[in-house]
C-alpha positions as CSV (number, residue, x, y, z in Angstrom):
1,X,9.0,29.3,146.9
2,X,9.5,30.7,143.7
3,X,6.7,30.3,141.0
4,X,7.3,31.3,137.4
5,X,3.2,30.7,136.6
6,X,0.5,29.1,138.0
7,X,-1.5,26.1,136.8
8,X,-3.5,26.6,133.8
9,X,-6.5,24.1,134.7
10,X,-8.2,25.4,131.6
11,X,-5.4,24.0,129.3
12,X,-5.1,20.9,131.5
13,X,-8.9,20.1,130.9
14,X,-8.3,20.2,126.9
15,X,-5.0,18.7,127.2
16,X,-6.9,16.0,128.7
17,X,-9.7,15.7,126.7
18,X,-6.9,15.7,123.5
19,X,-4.8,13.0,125.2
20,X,-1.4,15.6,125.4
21,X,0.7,14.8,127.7
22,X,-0.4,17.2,130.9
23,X,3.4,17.1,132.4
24,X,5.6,17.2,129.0
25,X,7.2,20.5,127.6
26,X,4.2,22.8,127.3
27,X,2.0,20.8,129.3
28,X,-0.6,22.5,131.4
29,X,0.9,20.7,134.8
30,X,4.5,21.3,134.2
31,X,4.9,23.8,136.9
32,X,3.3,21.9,139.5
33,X,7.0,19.8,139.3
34,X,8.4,23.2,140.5
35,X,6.1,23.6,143.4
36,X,6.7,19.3,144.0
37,X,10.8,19.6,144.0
38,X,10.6,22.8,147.0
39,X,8.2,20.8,148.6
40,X,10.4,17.3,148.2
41,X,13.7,19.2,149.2
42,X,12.2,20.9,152.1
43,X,10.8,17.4,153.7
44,X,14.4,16.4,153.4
45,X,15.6,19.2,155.4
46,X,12.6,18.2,157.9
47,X,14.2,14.8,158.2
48,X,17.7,15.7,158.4
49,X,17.0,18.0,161.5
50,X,16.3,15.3,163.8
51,X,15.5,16.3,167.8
52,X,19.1,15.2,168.5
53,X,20.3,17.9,165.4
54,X,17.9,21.0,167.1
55,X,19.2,20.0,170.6
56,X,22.5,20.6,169.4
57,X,22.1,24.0,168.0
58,X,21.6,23.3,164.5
59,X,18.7,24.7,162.6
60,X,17.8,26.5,159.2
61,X,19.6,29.2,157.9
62,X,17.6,30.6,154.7
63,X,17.9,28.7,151.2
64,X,19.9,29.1,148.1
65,X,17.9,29.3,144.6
66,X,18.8,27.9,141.3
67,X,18.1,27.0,138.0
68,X,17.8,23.3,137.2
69,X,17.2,21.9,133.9
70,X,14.3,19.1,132.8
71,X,12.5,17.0,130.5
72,X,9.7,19.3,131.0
73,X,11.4,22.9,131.1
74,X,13.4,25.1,133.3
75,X,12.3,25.3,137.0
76,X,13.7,26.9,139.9
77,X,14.7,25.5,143.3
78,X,15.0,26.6,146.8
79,X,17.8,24.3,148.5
80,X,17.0,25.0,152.4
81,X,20.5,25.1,154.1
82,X,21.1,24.7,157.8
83,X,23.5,26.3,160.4
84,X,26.0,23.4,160.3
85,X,26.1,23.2,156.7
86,X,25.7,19.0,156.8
87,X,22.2,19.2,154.8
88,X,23.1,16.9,151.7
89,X,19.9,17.2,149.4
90,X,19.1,13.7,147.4
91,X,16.3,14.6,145.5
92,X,18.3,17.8,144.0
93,X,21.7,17.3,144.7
94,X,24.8,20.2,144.9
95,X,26.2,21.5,142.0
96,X,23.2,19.4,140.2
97,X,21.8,21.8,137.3
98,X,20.2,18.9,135.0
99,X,17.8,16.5,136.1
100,X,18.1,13.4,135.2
101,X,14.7,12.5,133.2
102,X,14.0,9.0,134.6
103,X,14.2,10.7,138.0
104,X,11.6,13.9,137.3
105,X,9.4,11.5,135.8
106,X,9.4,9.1,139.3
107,X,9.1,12.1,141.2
108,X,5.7,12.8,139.5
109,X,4.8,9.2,139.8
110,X,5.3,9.0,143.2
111,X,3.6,11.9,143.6
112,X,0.5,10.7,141.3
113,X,0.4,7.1,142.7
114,X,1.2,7.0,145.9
115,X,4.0,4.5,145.3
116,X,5.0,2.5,149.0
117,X,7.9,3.6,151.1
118,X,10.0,0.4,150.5
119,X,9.4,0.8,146.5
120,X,10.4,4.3,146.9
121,X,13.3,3.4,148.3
122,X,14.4,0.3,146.6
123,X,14.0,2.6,143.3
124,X,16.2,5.3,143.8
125,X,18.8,2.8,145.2
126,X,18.5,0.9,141.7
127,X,18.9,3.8,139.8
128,X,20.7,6.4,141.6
129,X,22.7,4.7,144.1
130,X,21.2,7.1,146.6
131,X,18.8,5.3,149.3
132,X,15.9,7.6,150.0
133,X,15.2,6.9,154.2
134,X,11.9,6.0,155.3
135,X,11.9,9.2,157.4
136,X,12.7,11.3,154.1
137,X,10.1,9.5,152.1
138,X,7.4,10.0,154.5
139,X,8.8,13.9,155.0
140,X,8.2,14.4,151.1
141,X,5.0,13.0,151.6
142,X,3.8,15.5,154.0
143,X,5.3,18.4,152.2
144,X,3.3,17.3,148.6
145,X,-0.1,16.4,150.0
146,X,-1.4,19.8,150.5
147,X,-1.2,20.4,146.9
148,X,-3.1,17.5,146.3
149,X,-5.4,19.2,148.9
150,X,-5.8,22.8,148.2
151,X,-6.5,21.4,144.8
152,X,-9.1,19.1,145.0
153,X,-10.6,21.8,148.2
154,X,-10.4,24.8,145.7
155,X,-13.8,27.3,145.3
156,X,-15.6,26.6,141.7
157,X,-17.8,28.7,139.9
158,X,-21.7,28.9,140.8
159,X,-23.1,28.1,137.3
160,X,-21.6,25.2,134.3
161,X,-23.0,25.2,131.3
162,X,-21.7,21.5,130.8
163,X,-20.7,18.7,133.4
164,X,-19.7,15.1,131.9
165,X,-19.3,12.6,134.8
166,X,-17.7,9.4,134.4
167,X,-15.6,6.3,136.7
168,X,-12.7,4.9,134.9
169,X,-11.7,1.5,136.6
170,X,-7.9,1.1,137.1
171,X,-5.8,-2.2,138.7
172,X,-3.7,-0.9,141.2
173,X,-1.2,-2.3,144.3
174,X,-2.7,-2.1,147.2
175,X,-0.5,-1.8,151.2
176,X,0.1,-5.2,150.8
177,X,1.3,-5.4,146.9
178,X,-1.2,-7.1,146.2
179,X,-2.9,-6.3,143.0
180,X,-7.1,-4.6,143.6
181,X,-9.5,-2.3,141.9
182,X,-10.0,1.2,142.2
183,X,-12.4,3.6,140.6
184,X,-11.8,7.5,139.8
185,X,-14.8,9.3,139.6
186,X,-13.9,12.4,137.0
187,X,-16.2,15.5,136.5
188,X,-15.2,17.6,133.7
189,X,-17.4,21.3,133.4
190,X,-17.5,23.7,131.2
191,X,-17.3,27.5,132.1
192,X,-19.7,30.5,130.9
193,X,-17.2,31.5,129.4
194,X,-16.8,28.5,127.2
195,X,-13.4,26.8,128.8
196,X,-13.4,23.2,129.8
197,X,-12.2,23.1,133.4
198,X,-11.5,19.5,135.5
199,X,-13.5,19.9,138.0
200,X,-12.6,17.1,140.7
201,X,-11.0,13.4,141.1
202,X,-12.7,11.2,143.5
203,X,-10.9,7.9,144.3
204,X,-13.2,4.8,145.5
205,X,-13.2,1.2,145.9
206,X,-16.5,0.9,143.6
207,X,-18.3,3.0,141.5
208,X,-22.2,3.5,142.9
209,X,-25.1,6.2,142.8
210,X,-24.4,6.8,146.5
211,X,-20.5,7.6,146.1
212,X,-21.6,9.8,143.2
213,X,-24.1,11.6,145.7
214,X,-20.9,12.3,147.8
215,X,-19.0,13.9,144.7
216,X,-22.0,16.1,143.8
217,X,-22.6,17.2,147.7
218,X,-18.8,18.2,147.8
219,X,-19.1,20.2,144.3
220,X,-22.2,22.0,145.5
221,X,-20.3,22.8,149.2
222,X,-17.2,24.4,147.1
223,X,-19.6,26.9,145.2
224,X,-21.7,24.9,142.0
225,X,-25.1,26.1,142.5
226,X,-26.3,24.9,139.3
227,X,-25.3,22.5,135.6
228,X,-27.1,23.4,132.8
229,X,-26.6,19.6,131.5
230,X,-25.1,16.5,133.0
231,X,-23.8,13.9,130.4
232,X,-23.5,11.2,132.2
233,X,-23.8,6.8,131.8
234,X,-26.6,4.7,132.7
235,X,-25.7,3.8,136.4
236,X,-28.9,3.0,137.8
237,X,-29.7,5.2,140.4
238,X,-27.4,7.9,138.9
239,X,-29.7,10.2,138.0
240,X,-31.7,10.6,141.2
241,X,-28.3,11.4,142.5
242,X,-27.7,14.3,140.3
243,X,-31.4,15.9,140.9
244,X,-31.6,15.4,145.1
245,X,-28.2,18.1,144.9
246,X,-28.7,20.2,141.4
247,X,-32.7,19.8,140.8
248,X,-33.2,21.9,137.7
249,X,-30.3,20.2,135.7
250,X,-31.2,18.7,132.3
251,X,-29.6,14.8,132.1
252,X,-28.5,13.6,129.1
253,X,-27.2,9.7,128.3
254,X,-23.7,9.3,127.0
255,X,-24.1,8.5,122.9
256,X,-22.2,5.3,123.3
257,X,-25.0,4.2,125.8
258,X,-27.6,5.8,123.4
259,X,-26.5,3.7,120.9
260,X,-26.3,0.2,123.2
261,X,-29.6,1.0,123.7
262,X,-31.3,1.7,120.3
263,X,-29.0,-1.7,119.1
């Protein structure tokens, strides 16, 4: 796959913490759409070659790059092509060298939210007249989650100077549309070097010292040995969390829960 950079997390982290836009022009995670188109366009080709289409003789033949313009730069595709030649890409079409926006931006939705397969669908038939198969959504699928992985699985630094930890609450859909809670445990570090860098996202049903245990045990496994300071909330039990894994770390409350409690 071609890559014209790689993810700046640093930038992401004070994108974040500035409220830009992570995925617009300049954005820190505008590239990652780069890496999410190859991976969409090569789960379509894993669709289209069905047992019956291998069985038959047909099979990949190499891939064709080119440029395609979006809301969020320039990026380049890899269109895999098979023997036959009856591969017909949908996310990236022939001949297609502008993206429309509305369709880069559901792309990344999809991607962030983990939208259903009949939603999916129904979308693109709404707004594209193309009708995205089951079989191709869940291909897609398969070829974006080890980003997702090898992110979140990625080797941190031993020593942060800095660690805020937080839960933000969100209403979501759940299998069954219906609508439910989930919480997104966020732990935002800053380097010895003096960069801010997003450390992990933890999804869970409820936000609780124990889960926050978990988050800690899976930062210390992928290379913290030590936080200088944790900022954190008053959840009770939190801070017994944060000294059974990192024992010598100094806490300190959040100032909007300093000032609840002097008030």
């Amino acid at each position: 796959m071609a890559q014209k950079e790689e993810i700046d997390f640093k930038l992401a982290a004070e994108q974040l913490r500035t409220g830009k836009p992570l995925f617009d022009e300049g954005g820190a995670l505008a590239p990652m759409l780069e890496k999410i188109l190859n991976a969409a366009l090569e789960g379509e080709m894993d669709a289209h070659l069905t047992p019956e289409s291998r069985a038959s003789g047909n099979r990949r033949n190499g891939k064709m790059s080119k440029s395609v313009q979006t809301k969020y730069g320039e990026v380049i595709v890899e269109t895999p092509r098979d023997r036959d030649g009856s591969f017909t890409p949908e996310i990236v079409q022939k001949r297609e060298t502008i993206l429309a926006v509305s369709m880069a931006d559901q792309i990344i939705g999809m991607y962030a939210t983990g939208t259903s397969t009949r939603e999916i669908s129904s979308y693109f038939e709404r707004e594209f007249r193309t009708r995205l198969s089951a079989d191709t959504v869940s291909a897609i699928t398969d070829r974006i989650l080890p980003e997702i992985t090898s992110w979140r699985s990625r080797a941190l630094d031993k020593v942060y100077g800095i660690c805020w930890l937080d839960a933000i609450h969100y209403k979501v859909k759940d299998d069954s549309g219906r609508a439910t809670s989930r919480v997104i445990y966020n732990i935002l570090g800053v380097k010895k070097e003096g960069q801010k860098e997003l450390l992990g996202m933890y999804i869970a049903n409820s936000e609780g010292a124990n889960f926050w245990l978990e988050v800690l045990t899976d930062l210390h496994n992928r290379g913290v040995e030590d936080t200088l300071i944790c900022c954190i909330d008053g959840l009770k039990g939190f801070p017994e969390a944060i000294k059974s894994v990192f024992p010598n770390t100094a806490l300190q409350l959040c100032v909007v829960h300093q000032i609840r409690n002097t008030i």
